[in-house]
N, C-alpha and C positions, 0 to 999 in steps of 0.2 A: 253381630250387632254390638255398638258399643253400649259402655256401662250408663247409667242413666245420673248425669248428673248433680252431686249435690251441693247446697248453699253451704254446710256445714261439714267437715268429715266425720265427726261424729257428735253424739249429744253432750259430752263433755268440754268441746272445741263452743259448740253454741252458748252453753249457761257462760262459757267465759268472757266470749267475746262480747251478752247481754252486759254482764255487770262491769266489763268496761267503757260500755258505751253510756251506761247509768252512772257511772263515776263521774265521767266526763262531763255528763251533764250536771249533773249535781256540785262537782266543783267548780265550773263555771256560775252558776246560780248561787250559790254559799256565796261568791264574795257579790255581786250583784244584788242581792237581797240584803247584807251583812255591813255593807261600806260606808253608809252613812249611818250607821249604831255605831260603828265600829271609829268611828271618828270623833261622833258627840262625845261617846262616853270615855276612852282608851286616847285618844288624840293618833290613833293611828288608822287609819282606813283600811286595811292588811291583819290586822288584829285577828281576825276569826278566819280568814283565809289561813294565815301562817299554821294557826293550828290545826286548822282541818287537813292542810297537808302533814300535819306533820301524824297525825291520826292514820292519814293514807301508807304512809312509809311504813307505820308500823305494823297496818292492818297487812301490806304485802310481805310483811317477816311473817306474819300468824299463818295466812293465808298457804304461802310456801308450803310451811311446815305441816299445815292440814291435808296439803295435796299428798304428801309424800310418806304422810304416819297412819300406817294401817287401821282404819277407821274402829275394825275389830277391838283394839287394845281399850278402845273407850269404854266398853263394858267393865273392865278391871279398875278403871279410874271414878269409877257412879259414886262409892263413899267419900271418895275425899273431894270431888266438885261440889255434892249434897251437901257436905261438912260447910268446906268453906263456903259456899253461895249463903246456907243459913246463916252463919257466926255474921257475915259479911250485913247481910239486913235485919238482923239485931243490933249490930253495932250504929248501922246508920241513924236507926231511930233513937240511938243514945250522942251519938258527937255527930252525928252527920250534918251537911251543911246545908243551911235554911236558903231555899229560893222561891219566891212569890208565898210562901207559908207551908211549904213542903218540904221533908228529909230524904234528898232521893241521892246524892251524891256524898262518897268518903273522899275527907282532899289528904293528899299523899303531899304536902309541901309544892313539887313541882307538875302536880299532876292531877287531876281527880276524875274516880271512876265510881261507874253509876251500878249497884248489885241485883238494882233489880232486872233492867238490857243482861246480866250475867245468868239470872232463875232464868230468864227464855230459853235458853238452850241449853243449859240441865235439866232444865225439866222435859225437855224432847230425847234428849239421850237414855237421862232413867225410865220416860215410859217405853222407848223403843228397844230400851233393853231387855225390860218385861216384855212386853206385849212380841217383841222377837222371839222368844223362849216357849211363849206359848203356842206361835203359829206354828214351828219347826213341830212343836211334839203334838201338832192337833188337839188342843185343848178349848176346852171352854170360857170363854171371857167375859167378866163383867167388870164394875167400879167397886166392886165391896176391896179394894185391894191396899197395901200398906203402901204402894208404888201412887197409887191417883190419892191419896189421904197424905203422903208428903208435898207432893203439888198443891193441892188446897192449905195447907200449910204455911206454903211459901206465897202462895200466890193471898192470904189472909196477911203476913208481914209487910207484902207490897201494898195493900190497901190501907195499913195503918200508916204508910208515909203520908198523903194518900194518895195515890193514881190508881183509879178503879179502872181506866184505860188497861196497863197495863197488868196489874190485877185478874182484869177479864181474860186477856192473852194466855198468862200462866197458867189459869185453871181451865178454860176453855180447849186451849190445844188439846190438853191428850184427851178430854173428853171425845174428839172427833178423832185421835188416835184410836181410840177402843174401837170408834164407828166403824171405821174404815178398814178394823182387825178382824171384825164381824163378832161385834159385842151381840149377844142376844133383843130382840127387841124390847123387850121389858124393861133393859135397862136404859137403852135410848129412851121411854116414855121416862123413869124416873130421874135420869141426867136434864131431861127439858123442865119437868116439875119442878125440880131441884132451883136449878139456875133460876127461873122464871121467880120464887119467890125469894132467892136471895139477890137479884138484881132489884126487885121492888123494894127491902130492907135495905140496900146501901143505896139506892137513892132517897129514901123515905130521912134515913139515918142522919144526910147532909144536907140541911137544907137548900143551898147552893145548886144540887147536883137536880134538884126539883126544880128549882126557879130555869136551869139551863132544859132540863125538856120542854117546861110550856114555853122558850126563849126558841124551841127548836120548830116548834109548829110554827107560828109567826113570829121571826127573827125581830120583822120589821115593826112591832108594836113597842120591841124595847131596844131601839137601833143606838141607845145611848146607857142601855144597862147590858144583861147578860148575853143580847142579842149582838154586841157590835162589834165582835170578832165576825162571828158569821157574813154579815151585813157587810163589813168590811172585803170579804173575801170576797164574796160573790160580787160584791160592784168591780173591785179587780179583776178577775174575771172575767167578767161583761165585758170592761173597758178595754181587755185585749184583742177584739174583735177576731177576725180570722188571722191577721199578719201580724198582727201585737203591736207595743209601743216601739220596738224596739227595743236590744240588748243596754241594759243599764238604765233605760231611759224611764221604765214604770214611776208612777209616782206614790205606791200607797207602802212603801217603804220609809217614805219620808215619815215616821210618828204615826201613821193611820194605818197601817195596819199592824199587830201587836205579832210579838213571835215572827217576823217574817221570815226570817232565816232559819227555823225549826220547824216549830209544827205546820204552818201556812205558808212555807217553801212553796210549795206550787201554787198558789195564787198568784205572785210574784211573777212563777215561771210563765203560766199562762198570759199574765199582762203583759210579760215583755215580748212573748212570740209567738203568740198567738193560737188558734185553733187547731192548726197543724200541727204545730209540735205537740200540744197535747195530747192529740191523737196517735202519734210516735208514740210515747209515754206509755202511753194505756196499750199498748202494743207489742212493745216491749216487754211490760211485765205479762202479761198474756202469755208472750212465747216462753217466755222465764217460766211459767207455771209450765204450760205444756211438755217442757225440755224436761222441767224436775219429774215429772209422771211417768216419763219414759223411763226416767234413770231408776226410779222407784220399781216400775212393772218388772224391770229386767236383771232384777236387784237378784242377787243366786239366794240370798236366805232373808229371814224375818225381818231380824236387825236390820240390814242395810236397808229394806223395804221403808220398814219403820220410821227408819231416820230420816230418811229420804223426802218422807210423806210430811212428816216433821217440821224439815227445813221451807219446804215447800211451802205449807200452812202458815210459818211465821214470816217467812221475808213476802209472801205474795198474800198473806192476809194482813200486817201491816199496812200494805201498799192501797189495799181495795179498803179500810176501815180509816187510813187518810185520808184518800179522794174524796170519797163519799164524806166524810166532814167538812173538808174543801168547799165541798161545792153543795153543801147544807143538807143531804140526806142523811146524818147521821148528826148526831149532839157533839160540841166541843169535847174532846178527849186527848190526853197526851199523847197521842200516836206516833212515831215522825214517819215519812216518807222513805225508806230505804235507799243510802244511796245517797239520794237528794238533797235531805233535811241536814241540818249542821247539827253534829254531833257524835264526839268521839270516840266512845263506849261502843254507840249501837253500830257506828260504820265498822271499828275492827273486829265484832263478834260475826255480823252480817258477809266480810269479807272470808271471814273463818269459816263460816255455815257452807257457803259455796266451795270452799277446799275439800271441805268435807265431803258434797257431794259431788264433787267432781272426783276425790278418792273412791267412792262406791263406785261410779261406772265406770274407772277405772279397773278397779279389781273386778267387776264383774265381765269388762273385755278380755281382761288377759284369762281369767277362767275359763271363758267360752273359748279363746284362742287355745288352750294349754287341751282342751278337753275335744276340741276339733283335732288338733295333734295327735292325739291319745287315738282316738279313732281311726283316724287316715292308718295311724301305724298297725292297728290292730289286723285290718281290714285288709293291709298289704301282706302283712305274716302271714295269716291263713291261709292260704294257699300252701304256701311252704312246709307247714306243718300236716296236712291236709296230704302231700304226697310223700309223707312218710309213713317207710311198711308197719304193719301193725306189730306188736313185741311180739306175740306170740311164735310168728316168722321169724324172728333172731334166735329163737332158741335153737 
């Protein structure tokens, strides 16, 4: 019988071939959403494309270099990423550069990068550093640790810029890292106590962030206050019907819709192509979760598990804590879309995370290949050994 066909050769081949196919789309849409911002304000229509590609070029230097550098070594490098990721969103909040009334980016003269897109995945390496150390040696797990107390930390500097969005991301993740380590239940009951009342303190905190929840029940009673982002997107949207406007041809890019090219990228996408490709989209990242899970299950030790489990949560919980704001189930938050949304921090760290795990099922192929070997050879010797006289007969 012949061998049974597959779409992919293996789960490594898939996650890559996914986040090429999401680039694609995404930099087609970056400048299509970005062209006439890009014109009004720069006098050049190319302005945000130019640089999203040039974010691409570099994201596939990082990328390489994440496929090819033994994921292991990250464990030895946890104090000086911690190190620098903190100095890094202390500093912002003292020179960082103000946009819409927030300190989220350091400018480098030719260049500016965002520290808090940088805590995201520090803070998945230091908890799966931990929490990999404790599964190998069968231990007990909870949050009382110095490891989830540096995350709330970091993830506390991010909310004083403020983006409670990403804020929530950073303390959030390894809380569902401990979950998924097999933290005891007791302490899943007090991680949800937890959260639940410091989410009602920092929305209670900003007033703003209260006026966007009751804006999120009915958008449409303040379609010209807090509500008209929302309102906005979802009429785009709508207006893409199943076939959409047409590439380039959306109209809520024109001034009406805000952010189009970042956080409400896919409203955009959705009006220009309608219900199908959204459903590609959503599909996509699906398989993208799916592929990472395998690469997780099949992961030979904790760490790589961990990490795996990690990467996973943040580029495919991004994606589902976007849409759902998109398309109004969720309150306006900084999120971007992975990929999609313009933005050159979170695209080469994003590009990175995928090297990363595409390194894990890597080395966990070639172990299982090294360890089949090992076997095969054992299994042929025996025999040979097996028809030799016993010593006692040589004497």
């Amino acid at each position: 019988m012949s061998a049974k066909k597959k779409f992919w050769l293996n789960d490594m081949e898939a996650v890559f071939m996914i986040m090429l196919v999401l680039m694609i789309i995404g930099t087609i849409n970056v400048f299509s959403a970005s062209f006439i911002t890009a014109e009004m304000n720069f006098d050049n229509p190319y302005f945000f494309l130019i640089r999203h590609l040039i974010s691409i070029a570099v994201g596939i230097v990082v990328f390489l270099c994440a496929v090819n550098f033994d994921y292991h070594r990250l464990r030895t490098f946890v104090p000086f990423l911690l190190g620098f990721t903190i100095l890094s969103l202390i500093l912002v909040l003292i020179t960082g550069v103000s946009v819409n009334g927030a300190k989220r980016w350091i400018g480098l003269g030719f260049m500016q990068y965002q520290p808090s897109e940088i805590a995201k995945i520090v803070c998945i390496i230091m908890t799966a550093s931990f929490l990999g150390a404790k599964i190998d040696k069968k231990r007990s797990i909870s949050l009382a640790n110095r490891t989830f107390g540096m995350a709330v930390f970091m993830a506390a500097l991010v909310e004083l810029e403020p983006d409670m969005g990403t804020a929530v991301l950073i303390g959030g993740i390894p809380v569902l890292l401990h979950f998924i380590a097999g933290m005891k239940t007791k302490w899943i009951s007090y991680a949800a106590l937890g959260l639940a009342a410091l989410f009602i303190l920092l929305v209670t905190f900003q007033s703003y962030r209260l006026d966007r929840i009751k804006s999120w029940y009915d958008p449409w009673s303040q379609a010209q206050g807090f509500g008209y982002q929302t309102v906005q997107s979802l009429s785009a949207i709508g207006s893409g019907g199943f076939w959409g406007m047409g590439l380039g041809k959306g109209v809520s890019k024109y001034s009406y819709l805000p952010e189009a090219h970042t956080d409400f990228a896919f409203a955009v996408f959705s009006q220009e192509n309608g219900l199908l490709a959204v459903i590609f989209v959503f599909f996509l990242y699906a398989m993208l979760a799916m592929y990472c899970g395998k690469i997780a299950k099949h992961a030979s030790e904790g760490f790589g598990k961990m990490l795996a489990c990690g990467i996973m949560l943040l580029i495919v919980g991004q994606a589902v804590a976007n849409l759902y704001m998109v398309i109004g189930l969720l309150p306006v938050v900084g999120v971007p879309l992975p990929f999609i949304s313009y933005g050159g921090t979170s695209l080469i760290l994003n590009m990175a995370s995928i090297g990363v795990l595409i390194n894990i099922g890597r080395y966990t192929k070639n172990s299982s290949s090294q360890k089949q070997l090992n076997d095969t050879v054992i299994v042929k010797a025996a025999p040979v050994f097996s028809r030799r006289k016993p010593l006692h007969r040589l004497k």
